[in-house]
C-alpha positions as a Markdown table, in Angstrom:
| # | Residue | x | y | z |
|---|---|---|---|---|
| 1 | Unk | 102.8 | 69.4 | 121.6 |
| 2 | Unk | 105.5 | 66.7 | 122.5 |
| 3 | Unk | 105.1 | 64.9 | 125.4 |
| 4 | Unk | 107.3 | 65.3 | 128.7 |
| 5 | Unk | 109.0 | 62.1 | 128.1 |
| 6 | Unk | 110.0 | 63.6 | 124.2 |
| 7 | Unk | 111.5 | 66.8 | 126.0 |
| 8 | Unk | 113.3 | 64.9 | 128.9 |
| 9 | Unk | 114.8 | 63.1 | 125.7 |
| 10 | Unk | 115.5 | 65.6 | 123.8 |
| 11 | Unk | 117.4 | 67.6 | 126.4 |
| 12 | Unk | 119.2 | 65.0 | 127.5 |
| 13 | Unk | 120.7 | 63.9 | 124.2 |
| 14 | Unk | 120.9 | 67.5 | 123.3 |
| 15 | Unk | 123.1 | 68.6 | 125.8 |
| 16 | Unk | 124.8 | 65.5 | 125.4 |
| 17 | Unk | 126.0 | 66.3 | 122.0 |
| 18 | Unk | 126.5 | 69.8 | 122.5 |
| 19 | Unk | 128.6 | 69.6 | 125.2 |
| 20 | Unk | 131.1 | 67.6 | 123.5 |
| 21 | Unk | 130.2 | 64.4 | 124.7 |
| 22 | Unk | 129.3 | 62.4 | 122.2 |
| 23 | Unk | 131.8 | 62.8 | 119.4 |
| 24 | Unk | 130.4 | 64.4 | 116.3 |
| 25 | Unk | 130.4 | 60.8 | 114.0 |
| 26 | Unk | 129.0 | 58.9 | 116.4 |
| 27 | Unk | 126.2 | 56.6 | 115.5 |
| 28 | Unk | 123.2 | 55.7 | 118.2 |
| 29 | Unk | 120.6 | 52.8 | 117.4 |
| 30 | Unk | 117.0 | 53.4 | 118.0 |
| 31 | Unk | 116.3 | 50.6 | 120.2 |
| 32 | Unk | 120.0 | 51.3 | 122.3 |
| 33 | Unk | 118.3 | 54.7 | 123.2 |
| 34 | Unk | 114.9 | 53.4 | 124.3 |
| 35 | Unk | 117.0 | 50.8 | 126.9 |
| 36 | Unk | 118.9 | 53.7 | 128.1 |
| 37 | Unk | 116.3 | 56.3 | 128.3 |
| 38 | Unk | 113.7 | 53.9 | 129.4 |
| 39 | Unk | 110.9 | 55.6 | 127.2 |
| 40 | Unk | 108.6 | 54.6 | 124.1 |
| 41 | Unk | 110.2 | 54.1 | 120.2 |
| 42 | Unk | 107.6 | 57.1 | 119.7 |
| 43 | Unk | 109.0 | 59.1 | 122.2 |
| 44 | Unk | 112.5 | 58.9 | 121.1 |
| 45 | Unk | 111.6 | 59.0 | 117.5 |
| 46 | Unk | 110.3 | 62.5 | 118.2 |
| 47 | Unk | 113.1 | 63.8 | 120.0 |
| 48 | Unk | 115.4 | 62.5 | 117.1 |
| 49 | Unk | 113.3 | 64.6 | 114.4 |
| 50 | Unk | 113.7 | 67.3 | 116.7 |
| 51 | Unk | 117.4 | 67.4 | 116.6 |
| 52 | Unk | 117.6 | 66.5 | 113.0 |
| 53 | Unk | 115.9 | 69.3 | 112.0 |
| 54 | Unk | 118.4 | 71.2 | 114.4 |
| 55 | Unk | 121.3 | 70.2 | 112.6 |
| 56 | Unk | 122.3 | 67.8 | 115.2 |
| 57 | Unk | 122.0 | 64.1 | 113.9 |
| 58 | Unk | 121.1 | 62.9 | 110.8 |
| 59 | Unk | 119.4 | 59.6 | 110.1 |
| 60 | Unk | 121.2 | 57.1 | 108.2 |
| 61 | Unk | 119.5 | 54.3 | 106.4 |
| 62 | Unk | 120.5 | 50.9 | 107.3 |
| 63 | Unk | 123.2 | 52.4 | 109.7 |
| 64 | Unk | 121.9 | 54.4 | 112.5 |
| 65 | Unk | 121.3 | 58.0 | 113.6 |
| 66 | Unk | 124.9 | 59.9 | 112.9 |
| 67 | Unk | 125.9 | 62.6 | 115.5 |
| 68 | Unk | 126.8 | 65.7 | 113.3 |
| 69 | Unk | 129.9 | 68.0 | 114.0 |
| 70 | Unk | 128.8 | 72.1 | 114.8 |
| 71 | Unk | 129.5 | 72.9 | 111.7 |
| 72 | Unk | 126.0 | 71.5 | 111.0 |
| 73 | Unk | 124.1 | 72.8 | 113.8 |
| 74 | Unk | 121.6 | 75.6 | 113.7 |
| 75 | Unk | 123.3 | 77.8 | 115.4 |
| 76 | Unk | 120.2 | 80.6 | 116.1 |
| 77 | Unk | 117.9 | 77.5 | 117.6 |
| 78 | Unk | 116.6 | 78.1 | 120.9 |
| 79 | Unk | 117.7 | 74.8 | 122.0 |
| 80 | Unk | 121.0 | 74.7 | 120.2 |
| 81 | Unk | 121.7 | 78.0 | 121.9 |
| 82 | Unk | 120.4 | 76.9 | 125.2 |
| 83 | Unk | 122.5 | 73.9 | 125.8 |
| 84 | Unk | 125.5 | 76.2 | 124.6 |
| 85 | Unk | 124.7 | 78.7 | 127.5 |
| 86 | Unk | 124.7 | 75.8 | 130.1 |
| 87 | Unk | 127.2 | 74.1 | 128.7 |
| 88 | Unk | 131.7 | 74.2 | 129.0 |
| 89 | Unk | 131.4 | 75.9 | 125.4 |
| 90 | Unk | 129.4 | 78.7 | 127.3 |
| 91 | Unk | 131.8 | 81.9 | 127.2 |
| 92 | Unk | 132.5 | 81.6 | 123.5 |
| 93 | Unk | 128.8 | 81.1 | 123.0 |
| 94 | Unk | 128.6 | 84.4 | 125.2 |
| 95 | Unk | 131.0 | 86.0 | 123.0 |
| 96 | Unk | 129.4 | 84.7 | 119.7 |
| 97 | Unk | 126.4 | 86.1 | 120.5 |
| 98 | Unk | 127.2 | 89.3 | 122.1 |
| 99 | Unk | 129.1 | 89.7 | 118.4 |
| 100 | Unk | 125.6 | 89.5 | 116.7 |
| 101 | Unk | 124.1 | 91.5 | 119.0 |
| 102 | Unk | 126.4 | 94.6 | 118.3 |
| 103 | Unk | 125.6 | 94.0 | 114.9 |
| 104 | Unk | 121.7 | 93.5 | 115.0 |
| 105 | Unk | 120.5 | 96.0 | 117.9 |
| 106 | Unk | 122.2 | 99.7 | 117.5 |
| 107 | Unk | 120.0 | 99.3 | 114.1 |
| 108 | Unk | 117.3 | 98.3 | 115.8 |
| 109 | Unk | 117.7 | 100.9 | 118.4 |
| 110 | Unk | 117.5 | 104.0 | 115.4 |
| 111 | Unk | 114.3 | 102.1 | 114.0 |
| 112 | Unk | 112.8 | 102.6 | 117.6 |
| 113 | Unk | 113.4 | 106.3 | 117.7 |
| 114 | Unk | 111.8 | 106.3 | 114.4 |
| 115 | Unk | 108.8 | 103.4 | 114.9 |
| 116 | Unk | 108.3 | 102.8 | 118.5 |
| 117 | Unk | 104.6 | 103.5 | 119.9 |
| 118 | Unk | 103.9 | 105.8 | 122.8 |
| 119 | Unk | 103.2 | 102.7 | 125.0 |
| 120 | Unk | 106.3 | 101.0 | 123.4 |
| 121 | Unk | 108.5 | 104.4 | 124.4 |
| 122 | Unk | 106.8 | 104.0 | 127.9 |
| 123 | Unk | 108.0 | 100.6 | 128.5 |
| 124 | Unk | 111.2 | 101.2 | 127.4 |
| 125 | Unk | 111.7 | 104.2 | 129.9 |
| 126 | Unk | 109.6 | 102.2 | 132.9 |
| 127 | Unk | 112.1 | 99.2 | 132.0 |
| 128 | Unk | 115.2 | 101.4 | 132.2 |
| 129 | Unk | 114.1 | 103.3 | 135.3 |
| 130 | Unk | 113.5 | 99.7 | 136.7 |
| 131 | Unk | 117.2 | 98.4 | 135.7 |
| 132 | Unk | 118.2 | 102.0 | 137.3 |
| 133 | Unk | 116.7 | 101.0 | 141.3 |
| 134 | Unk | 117.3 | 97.8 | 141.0 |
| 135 | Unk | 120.5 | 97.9 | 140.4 |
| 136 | Unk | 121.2 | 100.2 | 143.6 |
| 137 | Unk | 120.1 | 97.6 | 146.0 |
| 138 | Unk | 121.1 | 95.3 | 144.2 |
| 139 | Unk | 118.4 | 92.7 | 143.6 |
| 140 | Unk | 120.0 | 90.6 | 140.4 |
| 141 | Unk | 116.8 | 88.8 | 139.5 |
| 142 | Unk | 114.7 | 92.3 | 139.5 |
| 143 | Unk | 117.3 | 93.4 | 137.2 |
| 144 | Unk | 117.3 | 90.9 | 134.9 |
| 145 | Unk | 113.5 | 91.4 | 134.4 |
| 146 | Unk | 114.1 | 94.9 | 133.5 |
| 147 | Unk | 117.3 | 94.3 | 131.5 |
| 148 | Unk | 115.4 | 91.5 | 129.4 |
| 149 | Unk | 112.1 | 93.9 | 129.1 |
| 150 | Unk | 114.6 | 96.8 | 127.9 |
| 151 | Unk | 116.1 | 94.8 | 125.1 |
| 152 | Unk | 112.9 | 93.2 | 123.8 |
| 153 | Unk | 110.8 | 95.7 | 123.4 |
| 154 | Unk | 113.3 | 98.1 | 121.9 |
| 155 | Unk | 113.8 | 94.8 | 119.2 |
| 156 | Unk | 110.1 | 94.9 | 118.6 |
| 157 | Unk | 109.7 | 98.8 | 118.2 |
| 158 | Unk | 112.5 | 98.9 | 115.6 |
| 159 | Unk | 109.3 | 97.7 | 113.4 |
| 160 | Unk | 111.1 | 95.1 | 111.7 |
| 161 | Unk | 110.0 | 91.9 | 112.6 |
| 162 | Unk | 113.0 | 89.6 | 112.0 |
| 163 | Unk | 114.8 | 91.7 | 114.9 |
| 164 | Unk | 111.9 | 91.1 | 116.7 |
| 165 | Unk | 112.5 | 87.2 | 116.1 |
| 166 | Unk | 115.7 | 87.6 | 117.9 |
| 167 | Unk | 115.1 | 88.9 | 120.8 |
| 168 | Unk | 115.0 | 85.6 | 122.9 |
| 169 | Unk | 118.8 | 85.4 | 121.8 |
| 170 | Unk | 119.1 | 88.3 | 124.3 |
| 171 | Unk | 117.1 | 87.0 | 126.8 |
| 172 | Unk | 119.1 | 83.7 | 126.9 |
| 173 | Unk | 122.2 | 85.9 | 127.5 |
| 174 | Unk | 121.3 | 87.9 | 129.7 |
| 175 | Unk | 119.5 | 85.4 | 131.9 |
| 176 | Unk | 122.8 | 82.9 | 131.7 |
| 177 | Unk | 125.0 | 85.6 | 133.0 |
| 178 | Unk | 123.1 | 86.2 | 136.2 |
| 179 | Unk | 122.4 | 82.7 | 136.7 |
| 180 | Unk | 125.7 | 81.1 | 136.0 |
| 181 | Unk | 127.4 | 84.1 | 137.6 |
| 182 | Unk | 128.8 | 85.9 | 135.4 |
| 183 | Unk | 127.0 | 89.8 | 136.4 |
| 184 | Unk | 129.3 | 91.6 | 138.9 |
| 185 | Unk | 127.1 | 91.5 | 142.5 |
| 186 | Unk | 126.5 | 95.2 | 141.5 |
| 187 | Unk | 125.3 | 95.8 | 138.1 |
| 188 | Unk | 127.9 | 98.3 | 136.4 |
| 189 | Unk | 126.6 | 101.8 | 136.7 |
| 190 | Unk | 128.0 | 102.9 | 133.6 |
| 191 | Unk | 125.4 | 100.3 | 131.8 |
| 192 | Unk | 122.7 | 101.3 | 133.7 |
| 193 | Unk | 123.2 | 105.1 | 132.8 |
| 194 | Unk | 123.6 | 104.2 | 128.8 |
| 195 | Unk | 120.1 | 102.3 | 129.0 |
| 196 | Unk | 118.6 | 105.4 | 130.2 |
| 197 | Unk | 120.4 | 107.3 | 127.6 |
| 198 | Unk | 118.9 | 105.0 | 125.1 |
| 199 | Unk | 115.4 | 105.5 | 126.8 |
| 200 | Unk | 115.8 | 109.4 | 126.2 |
| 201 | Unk | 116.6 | 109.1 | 122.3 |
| 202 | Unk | 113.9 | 106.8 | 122.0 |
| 203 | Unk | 111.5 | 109.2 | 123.6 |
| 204 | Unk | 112.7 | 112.2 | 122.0 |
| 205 | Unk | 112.5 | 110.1 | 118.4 |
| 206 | Unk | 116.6 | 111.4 | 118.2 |
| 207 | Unk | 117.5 | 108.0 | 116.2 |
| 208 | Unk | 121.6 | 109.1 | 115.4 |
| 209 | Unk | 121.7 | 109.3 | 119.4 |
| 210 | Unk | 120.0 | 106.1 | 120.1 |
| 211 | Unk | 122.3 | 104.7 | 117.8 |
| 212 | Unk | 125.5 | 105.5 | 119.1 |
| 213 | Unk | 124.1 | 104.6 | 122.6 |
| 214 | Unk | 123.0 | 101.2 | 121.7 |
| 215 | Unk | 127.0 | 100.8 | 120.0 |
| 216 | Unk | 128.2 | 101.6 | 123.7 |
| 217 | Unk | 125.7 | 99.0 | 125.5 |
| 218 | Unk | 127.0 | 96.1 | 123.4 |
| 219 | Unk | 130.5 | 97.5 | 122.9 |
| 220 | Unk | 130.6 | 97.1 | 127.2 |
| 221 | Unk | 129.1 | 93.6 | 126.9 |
| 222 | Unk | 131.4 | 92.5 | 124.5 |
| 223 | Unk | 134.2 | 93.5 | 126.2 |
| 224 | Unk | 133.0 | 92.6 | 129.6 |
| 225 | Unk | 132.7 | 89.2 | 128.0 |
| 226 | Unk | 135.9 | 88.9 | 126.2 |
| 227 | Unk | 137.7 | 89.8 | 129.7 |
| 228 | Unk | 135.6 | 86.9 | 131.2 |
| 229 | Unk | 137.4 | 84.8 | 127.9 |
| 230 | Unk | 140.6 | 85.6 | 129.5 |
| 231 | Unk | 140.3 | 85.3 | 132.5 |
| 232 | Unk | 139.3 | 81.3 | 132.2 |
């Protein structure tokens, strides 16, 4: 496990680069980054093979460590998407990523109605009824809970464990809209409905209706997000 000095590191030159400021080309020098970070060689070292295998520097022998362009980035990393989220680059993250879900999680949702468990079709109904009085008070944070519960467990019932493997992708989303204040201060009730819609075809295994309800979920985040884009 790296150490908290290795993490405080890492996110600080992580952000750093992917918020643009530190030029993609850019070379640092080991020792440069121990003065200014006032940590060990070890402890830098291990953030910088943390962000090299993220795409986000590359060691050059004799020269330095390079700062790589975005092209180069792992764009599905935790971290990578993270710092994206928090960063100025954050509402065409949103948008990137709210493009990938509409692709990854109506299919996901008709694998549910086929594969979900009983205690899988519960939580999904619980989670939904959650979002549902929540929403009515409204207590954002409560929401969120649900919201994230929802979305992961419906990624994990489709059976197919490389949607499962994305469902922190959602929570990062939906978590940095409430907290960087991007959720209307009352959650929109036409959302709220759908994910109960979804909750229904799930329970009643109707996988063409859980489909087309799942398209309509990301459809209104897309759009809410692309409105946000234009608004900025």
């Amino acid at each position: 496990m790296a150490s908290a000095l290795t993490l405080r590191v890492l996110d600080e030159l992580g952000r750093s680069i992917v918020a643009g400021q530190i030029p993609a080309g850019s070379i640092w020098l080991l020792d440069d980054l121990v003065t200014r970070h006032g940590v060990s060689r070890t402890a830098v070292r291990d953030a910088i093979k943390v962000l090299e295998a993220q795409g986000l520097v590359r060691p050059r022998r004799h020269v330095g460590i390079e700062v790589l362009g975005q092209q180069d980035w792992d764009a599905l990393s935790d971290n990578v998407v993270r710092w994206r989220l928090d960063g100025p680059d954050r509402l065409e993250a949103l948008h990137q990523i709210s493009e990938l879900r509409s692709a990854i999680e109506p299919m996901a949702a008709e694998l549910a109605a086929r594969h979900a468990t009983a205690e899988q079709r519960r939580a999904i109904d619980e989670a939904a009824l959650g979002m549902q009085h929540t929403g009515a008070v409204p207590d954002l944070e409560a929401y969120l809970r649900h919201d994230v519960v929802f979305h992961r467990t419906l990624l994990q019932a489709s059976g197919n464990p490389m949607f499962a493997s994305l469902a922190y992708l959602v929570e990062r989303v939906l978590d940095a809209r409430t907290h960087h204040h991007l959720m209307p201060e009352r959650p929109n009730e036409d959302a709220i409905r759908l994910h109960r819609r979804v909750a229904e075809a799930i329970a009643t295994q109707d996988a063409t209706a859980t489909r087309q309800r799942m398209e309509a979920i990301v459809t209104e985040a897309v759009d809410a997000v692309d409105e946000m884009v234009d608004e900025s």
